[in-house]
LOLOTOR-985818 format. One record per residue (C-alpha): y, z, x; chain; residue number from 0. Coordinates in steps of 0.02 Angstrom, whole numbers, plus 50000, padded with zeros to 5 digits. Each point is the difference from the previous one (the first is absolute). Layout:
REM residues N
@y Y&z Z&x X&fimi A&sevo NUM $
...
***
This chain:
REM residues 175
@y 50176&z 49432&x 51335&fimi A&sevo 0 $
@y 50170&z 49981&x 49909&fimi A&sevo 1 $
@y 49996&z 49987&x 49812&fimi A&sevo 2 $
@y 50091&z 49850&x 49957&fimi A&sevo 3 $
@y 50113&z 50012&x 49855&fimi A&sevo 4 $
@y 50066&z 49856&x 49945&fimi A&sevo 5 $
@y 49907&z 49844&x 50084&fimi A&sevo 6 $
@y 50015&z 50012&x 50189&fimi A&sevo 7 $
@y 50111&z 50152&x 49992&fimi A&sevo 8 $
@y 49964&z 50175&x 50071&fimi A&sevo 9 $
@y 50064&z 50147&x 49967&fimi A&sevo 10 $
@y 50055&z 50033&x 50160&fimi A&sevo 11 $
@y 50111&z 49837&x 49982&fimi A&sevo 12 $
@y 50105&z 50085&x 49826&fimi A&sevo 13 $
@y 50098&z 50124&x 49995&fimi A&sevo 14 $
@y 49914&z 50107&x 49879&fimi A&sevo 15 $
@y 50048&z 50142&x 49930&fimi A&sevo 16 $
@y 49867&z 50162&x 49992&fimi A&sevo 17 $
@y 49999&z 49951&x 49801&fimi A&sevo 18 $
@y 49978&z 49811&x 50027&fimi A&sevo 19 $
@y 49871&z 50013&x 50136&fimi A&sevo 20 $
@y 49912&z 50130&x 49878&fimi A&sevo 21 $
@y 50003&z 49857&x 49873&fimi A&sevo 22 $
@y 49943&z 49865&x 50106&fimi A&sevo 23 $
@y 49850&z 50063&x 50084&fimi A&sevo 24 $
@y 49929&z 50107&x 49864&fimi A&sevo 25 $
@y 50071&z 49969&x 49805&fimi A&sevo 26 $
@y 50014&z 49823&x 50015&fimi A&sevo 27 $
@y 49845&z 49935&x 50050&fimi A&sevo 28 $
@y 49911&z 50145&x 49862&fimi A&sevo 29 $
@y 50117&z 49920&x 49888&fimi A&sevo 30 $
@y 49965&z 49823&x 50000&fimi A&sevo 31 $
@y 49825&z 50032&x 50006&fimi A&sevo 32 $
@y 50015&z 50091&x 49840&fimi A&sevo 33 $
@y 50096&z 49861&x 49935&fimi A&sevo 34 $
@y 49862&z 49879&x 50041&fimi A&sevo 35 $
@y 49873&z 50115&x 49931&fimi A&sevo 36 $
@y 50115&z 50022&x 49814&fimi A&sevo 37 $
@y 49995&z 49798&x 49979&fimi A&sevo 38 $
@y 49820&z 49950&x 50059&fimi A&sevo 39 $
@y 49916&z 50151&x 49916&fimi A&sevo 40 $
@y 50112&z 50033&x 49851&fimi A&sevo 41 $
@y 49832&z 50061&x 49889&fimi A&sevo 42 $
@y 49955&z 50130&x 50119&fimi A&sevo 43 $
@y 50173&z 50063&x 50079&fimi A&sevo 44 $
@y 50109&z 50167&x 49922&fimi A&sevo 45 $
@y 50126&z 50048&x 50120&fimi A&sevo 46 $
@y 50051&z 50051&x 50164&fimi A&sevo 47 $
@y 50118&z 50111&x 50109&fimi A&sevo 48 $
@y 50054&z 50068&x 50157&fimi A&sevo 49 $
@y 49989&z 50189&x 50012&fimi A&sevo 50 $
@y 50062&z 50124&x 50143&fimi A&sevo 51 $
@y 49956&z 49986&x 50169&fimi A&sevo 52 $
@y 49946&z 49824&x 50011&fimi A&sevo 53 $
@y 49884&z 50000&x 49856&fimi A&sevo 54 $
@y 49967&z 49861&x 49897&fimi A&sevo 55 $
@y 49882&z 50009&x 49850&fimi A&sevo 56 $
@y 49960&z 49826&x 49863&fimi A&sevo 57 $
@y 49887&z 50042&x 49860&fimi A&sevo 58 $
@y 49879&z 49892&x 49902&fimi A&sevo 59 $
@y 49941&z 49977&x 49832&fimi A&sevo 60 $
@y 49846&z 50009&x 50048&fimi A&sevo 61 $
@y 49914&z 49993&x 50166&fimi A&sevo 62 $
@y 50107&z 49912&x 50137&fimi A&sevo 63 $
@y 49952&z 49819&x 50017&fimi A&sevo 64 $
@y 49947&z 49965&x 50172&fimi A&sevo 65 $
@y 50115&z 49852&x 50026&fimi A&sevo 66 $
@y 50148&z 50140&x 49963&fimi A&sevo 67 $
@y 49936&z 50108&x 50122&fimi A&sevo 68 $
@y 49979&z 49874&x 50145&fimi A&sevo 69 $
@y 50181&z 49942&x 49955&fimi A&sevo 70 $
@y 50078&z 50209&x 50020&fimi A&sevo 71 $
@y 49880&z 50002&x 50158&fimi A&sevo 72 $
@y 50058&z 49838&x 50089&fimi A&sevo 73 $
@y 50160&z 50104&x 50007&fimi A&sevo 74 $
@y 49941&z 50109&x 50122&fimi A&sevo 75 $
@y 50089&z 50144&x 49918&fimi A&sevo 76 $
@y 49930&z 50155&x 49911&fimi A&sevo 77 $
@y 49960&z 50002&x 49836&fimi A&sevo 78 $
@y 49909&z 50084&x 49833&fimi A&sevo 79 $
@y 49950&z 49936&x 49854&fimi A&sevo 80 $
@y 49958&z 50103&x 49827&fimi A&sevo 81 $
@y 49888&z 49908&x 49870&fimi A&sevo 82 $
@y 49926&z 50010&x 49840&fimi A&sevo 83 $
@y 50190&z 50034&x 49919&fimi A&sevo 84 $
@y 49941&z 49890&x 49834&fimi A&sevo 85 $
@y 50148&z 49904&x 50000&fimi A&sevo 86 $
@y 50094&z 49860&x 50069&fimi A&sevo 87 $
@y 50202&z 49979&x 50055&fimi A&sevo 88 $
@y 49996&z 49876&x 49850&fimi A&sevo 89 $
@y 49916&z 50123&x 49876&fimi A&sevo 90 $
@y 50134&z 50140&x 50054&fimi A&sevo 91 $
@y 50144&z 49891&x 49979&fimi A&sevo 92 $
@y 49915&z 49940&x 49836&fimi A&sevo 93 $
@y 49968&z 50170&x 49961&fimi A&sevo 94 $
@y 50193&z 50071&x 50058&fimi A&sevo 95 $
@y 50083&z 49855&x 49917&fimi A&sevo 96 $
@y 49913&z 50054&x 49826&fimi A&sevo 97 $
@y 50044&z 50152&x 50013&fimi A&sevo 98 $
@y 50173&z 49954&x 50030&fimi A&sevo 99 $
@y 50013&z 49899&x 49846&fimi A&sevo 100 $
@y 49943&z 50160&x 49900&fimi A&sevo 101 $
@y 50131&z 50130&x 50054&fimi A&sevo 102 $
@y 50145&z 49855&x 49995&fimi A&sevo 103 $
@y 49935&z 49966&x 49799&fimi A&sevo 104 $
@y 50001&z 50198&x 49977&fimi A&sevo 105 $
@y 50165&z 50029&x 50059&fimi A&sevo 106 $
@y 50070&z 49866&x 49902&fimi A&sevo 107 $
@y 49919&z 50045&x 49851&fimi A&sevo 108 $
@y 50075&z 50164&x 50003&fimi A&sevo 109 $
@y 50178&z 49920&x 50060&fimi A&sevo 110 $
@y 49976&z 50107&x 50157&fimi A&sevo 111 $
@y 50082&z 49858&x 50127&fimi A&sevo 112 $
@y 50082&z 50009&x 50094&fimi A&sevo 113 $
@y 50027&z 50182&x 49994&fimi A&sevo 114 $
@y 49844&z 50016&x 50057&fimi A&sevo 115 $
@y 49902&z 49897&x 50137&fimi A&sevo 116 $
@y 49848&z 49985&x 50078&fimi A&sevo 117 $
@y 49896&z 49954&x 50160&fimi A&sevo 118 $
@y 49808&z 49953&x 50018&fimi A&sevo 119 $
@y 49958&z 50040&x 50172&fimi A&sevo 120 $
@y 49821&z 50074&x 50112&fimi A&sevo 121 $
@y 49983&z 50078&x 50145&fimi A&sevo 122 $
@y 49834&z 49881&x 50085&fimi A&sevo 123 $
@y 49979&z 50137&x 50122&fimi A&sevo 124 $
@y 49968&z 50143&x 49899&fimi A&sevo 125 $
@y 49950&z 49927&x 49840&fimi A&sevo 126 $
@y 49980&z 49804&x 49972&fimi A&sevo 127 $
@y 49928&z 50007&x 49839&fimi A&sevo 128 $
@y 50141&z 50107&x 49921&fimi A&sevo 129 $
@y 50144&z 49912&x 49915&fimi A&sevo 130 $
@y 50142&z 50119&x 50015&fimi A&sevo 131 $
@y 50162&z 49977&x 49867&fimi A&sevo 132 $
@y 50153&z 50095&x 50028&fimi A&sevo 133 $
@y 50106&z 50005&x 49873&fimi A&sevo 134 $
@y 50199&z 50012&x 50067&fimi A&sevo 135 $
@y 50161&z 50022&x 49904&fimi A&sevo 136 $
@y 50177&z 50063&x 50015&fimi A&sevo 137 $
@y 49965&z 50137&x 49856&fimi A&sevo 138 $
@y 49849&z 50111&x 49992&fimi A&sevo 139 $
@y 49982&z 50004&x 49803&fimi A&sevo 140 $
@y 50002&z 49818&x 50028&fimi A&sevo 141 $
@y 49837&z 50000&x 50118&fimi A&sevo 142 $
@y 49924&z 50136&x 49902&fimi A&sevo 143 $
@y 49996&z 49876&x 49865&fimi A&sevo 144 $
@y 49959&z 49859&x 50095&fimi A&sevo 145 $
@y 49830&z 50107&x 50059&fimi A&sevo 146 $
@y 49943&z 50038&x 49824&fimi A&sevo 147 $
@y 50041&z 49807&x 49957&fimi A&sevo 148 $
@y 49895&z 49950&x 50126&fimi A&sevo 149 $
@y 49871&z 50114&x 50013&fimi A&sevo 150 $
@y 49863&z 49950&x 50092&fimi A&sevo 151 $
@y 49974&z 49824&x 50024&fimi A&sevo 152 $
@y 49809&z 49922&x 49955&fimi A&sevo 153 $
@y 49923&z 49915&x 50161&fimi A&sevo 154 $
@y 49843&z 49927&x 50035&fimi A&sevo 155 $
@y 49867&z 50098&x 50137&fimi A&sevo 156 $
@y 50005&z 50027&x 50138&fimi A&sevo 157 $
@y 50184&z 50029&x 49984&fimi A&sevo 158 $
@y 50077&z 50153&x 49937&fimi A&sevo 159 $
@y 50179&z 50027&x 49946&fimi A&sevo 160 $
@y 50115&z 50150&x 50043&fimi A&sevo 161 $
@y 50186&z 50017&x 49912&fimi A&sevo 162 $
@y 50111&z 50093&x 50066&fimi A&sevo 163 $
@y 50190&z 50051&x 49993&fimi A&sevo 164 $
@y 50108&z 49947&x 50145&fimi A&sevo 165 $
@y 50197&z 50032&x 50020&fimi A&sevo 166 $
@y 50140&z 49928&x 49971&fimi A&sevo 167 $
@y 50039&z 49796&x 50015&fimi A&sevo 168 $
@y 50102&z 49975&x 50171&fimi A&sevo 169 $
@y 50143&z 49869&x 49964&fimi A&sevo 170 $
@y 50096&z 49901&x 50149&fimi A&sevo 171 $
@y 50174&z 50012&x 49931&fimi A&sevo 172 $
@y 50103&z 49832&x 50081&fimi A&sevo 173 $
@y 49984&z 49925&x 50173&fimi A&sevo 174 $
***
């Protein structure tokens, strides 16, 4: 049988490339499943990614609603699910934006932008539950400062915070 693509549409009928086939019969279908899983189970979803070699992992909150799970299997496609991660993609981004605020007030408390900058970022496949802040700047006394300004942020559990000192900012000069 020929996976249709678009409605009525084979693959054999595009002109694909390796990449867009790739896309079309594995990461899109995972994809919008996951989408339709992060709107009609917001309270239970946390995130989800594609790893190497065709792997595709969404994680839960708690355990994985069944109506989620029938949803990733009508795809036909592989998939793995982790659960019991305590959290929700709303309480991370509640949880990341917070902690945004805080280093932002810090840093202009001590008059530290823009000398110094900052990103709030996580790596979900390692560590989803650890909000990671890297602190940037043109000048190192100037993110030295920035770290003991900001210290480390106060988060609720199950989230932990890590600061740490990155390099310096990258600037497009013109176009």
């Amino acid at each position: 049988m020929a996976r249709e693509v678009y409605p009525g549409v084979t693959l054999e009928q595009l002109n694909y490339s390796a990449e867009e086939i790739e896309w079309a019969t594995y990461q899109n279908p995972l994809a919008e499943a996951a989408a339709l899983v992060t709107t009609e189970f917001p309270d239970d979803y946390s995130l989800a990614y594609f790893g190497p070699n065709r792997t595709f992992t969404i994680a839960f909150s708690g355990d994985a609603p069944a109506g989620a799970l029938a949803t990733l299997d009508a795809t036909g496609l592989p998939y793995s699910t982790l659960e019991g991660l305590g959290f929700t993609e709303a309480d991370y981004q509640a949880a990341s934006n917070n902690v945004s605020r805080q280093v932002s007030q810090a840093l202009d408390a001590e008059e530290l932008s823009p000398a110094a900058s900052f990103s709030v970022n996580s790596d979900i496949t390692k560590a989803p539950d650890v909000i990671v802040v890297t602190i940037t700047g043109d000048d190192e006394v100037a993110r030295q400062a920035a770290l003991s300004a900001v210290g480390i942020p106060s988060v609720a559990r199950p989230f932990v915070v890590t600061v740490v000192e990155g390099g310096e900012n990258e600037y497009v000069i013109g176009l």
